[in-house]
N, C-alpha and C positions, 0 to 999 in steps of 0.2 A: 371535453376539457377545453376551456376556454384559454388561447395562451397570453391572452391582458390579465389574467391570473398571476404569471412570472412576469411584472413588472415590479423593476430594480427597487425594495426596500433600501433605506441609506442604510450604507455599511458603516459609519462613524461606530455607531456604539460597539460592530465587533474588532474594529481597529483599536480599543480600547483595551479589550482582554487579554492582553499578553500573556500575563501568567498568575490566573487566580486561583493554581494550587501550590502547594509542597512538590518540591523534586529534591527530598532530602539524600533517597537512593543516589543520584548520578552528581549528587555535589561531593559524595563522598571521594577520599584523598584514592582510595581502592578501587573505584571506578572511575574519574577522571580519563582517562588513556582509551577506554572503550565508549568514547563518546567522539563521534567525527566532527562534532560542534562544540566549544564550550558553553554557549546558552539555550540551545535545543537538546531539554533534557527532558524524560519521563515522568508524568506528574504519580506519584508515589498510589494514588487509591486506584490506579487504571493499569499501572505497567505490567509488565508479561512477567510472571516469576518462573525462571527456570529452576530443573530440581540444582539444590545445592550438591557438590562435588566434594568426595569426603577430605575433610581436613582443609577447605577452602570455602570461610567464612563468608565470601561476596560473589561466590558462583552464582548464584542466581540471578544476578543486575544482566538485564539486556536492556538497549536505548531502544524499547517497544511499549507501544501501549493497544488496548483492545479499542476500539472503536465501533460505534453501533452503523447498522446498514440497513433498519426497516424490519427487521424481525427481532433482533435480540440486541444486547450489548457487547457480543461479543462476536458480531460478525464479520469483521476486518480486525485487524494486528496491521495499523500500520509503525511500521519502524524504520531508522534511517541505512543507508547503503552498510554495506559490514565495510568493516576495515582488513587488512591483512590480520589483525589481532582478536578478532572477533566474528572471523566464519565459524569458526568450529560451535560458536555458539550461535549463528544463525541457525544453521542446519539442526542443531540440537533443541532447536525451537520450532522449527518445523515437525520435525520425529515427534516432539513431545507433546505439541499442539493438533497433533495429527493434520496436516493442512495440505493439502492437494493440490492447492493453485496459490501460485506467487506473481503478481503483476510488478513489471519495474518501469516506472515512467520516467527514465534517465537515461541520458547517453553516459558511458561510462566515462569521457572526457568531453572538456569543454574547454577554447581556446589554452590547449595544453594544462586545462588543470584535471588533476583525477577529481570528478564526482563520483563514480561507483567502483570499487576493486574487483576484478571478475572473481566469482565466487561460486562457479561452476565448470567443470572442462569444457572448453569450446568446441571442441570435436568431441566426434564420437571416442570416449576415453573415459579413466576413472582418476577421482582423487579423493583424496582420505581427509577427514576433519574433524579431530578431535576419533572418538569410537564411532563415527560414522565413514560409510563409504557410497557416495557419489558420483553416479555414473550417466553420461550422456549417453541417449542411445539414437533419437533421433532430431533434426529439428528442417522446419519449414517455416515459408512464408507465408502470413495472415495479410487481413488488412493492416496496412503499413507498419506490421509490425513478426517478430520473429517470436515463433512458437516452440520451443525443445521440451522435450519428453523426457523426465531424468527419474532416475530412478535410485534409491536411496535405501541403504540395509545399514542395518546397524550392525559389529563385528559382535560375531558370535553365535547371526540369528540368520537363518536360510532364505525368509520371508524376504520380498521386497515390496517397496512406496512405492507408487506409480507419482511422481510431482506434474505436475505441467507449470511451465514457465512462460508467461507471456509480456514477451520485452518491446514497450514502445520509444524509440529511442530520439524521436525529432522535438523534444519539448525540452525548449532550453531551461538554465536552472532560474528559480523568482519568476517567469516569467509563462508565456501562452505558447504555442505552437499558431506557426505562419496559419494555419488551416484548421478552424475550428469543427469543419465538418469531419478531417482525417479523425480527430480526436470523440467527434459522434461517435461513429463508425467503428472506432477503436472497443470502441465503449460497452455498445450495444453486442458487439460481438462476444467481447465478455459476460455479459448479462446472459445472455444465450448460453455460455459454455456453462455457466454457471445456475441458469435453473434446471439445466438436462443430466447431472450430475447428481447424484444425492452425499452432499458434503459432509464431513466428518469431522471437522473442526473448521478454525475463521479460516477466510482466505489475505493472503498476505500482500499487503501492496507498501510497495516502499519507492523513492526519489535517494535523492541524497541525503537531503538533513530527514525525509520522512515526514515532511509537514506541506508543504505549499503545494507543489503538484500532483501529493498523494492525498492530500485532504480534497483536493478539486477532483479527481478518478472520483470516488466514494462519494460526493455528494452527487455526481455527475450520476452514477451506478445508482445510487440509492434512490433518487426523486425518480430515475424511468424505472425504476422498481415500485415505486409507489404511484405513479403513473399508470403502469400495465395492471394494475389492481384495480384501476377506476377510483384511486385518491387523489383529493389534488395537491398537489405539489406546493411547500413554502421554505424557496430556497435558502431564506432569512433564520427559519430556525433548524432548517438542518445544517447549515453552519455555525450557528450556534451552538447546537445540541455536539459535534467532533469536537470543537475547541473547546468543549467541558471534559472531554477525555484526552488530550493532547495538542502543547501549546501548537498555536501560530496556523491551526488546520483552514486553507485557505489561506493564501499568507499574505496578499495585496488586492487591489480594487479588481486590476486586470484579469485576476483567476477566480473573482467575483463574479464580474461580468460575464467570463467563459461558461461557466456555469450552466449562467442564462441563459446563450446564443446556442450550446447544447442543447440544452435541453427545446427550446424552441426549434431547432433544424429538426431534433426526432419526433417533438409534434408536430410537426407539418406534414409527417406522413412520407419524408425523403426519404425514411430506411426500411427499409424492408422488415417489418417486424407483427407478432400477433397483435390484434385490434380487440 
């Protein structure tokens, strides 16, 4: 693999696409409130429809869309942080999606503003969400990033979800992390947990609004996925191909270029990975 191959296509024309579908779902007056942005909404042919709730017309609207990762279109679900009014429908999207791995690239605050509402017990504990109950049982330290093990039953069912959580929290919001290579490494660790696995539905990655530094995880994931195949890599349309399933995926130049400088640290052979 040649890496003058990831040399910077101009990104003007995807700074153009803001929003070239329908998000008639999250414009509605009944969804409004479950949206933690008023213009980072779900484009209507890609969003995640949960089952409707009887007697509740708009139960199905979650601020999520499926996005492709190199095998299908529906290999990431990225969506925005839940709000206090809308865990119980996170969680109820995980169950329902069957999703085993949740990636969060957010600190849950920033200069005192909430980006992410915890949405899991932080200790080993349990909390209830909606007909789900969510249970911490263990967690540890990854590279630069925090791992828990949660486990997840739905009332009434004896059965438990094994989830894995993997929280990177140094990536401020819009914007890059001081250390492109933490964010390699971050990365490629995932890629790892996630071919040794045999998955059962998408895996989940979400930021805050769900668009700029979840769209750079997934393309970041997806080209050393396409990579480790022996394909070459064209960072230009795999960011074009997200922001066909959810606005603003990559949301500025800097998380463009990130991209790049990733994905050139892991060919160069700095991480420890199959050849």
């Amino acid at each position: 693999m040649q890496t003058q191959d990831l040399l910077l296509t101009n990104p003007k024309e995807l700074c153009n696409s803001t929003k070239e579908f329908s998000c008639r779902a999250g414009e509605l007056d009944a969804n409004k409130d479950k949206n933690r942005y008023p213009f980072i909404l779900p484009y209507d042919h890609s969003r995640v429809r949960l089952s409707l709730l009887e007697s509740q017309p708009h139960s199905d609207y979650i601020n999520a869309n499926y996005v492709p990762g190199g095998c299908t279109e529906h290999d990431f679900i990225c969506t925005q942080a839940p709000l206090p009014s809308t865990m119980a429908d996170f969680w109820r999207m995980v169950w329902e999606q069957n999703v085993q791995v949740i990636v969060m690239v957010t600190p849950l605050k920033e200069s005192g503003k909430v980006l992410c509402n915890q949405y899991w017990p932080p200790e080993k504990g349990t909390g209830c969400y909606g007909s789900l109950q969510v249970t911490t049982i263990s967690r540890h330290h990854g590279p630069d990033c925090y791992i828990t093990t949660i486990h997840l039953r739905q009332h009434g069912s004896h059965s438990n979800r094994h989830i894995t959580h993997y929280y990177y929290p140094s990536w401020p919001d819009q914007g890059v992390p001081k250390d492109h290579i933490s964010l390699a490494k971050f990365t490629e660790y995932v890629r790892k947990q996630l071919d040794d696995i045999p998955l059962l539905g998408p895996t989940i990655v979400h930021c805050s609004a769900g668009v700029g530094r979840s769209g750079t995880f997934v393309a970041i994931l997806w080209l050393m996925q396409l990579c480790a195949r022996g394909i070459l890599p064209n960072v230009y349309l795999a960011v074009r191909d997200l922001r066909r399933h959810r606005v603003l995926m990559v949301q500025n130049v800097e998380q463009y270029i990130l991209v790049h400088q990733c994905l050139l640290y892991w060919l160069g052979g700095n991480i420890d990975r199959p050849r």
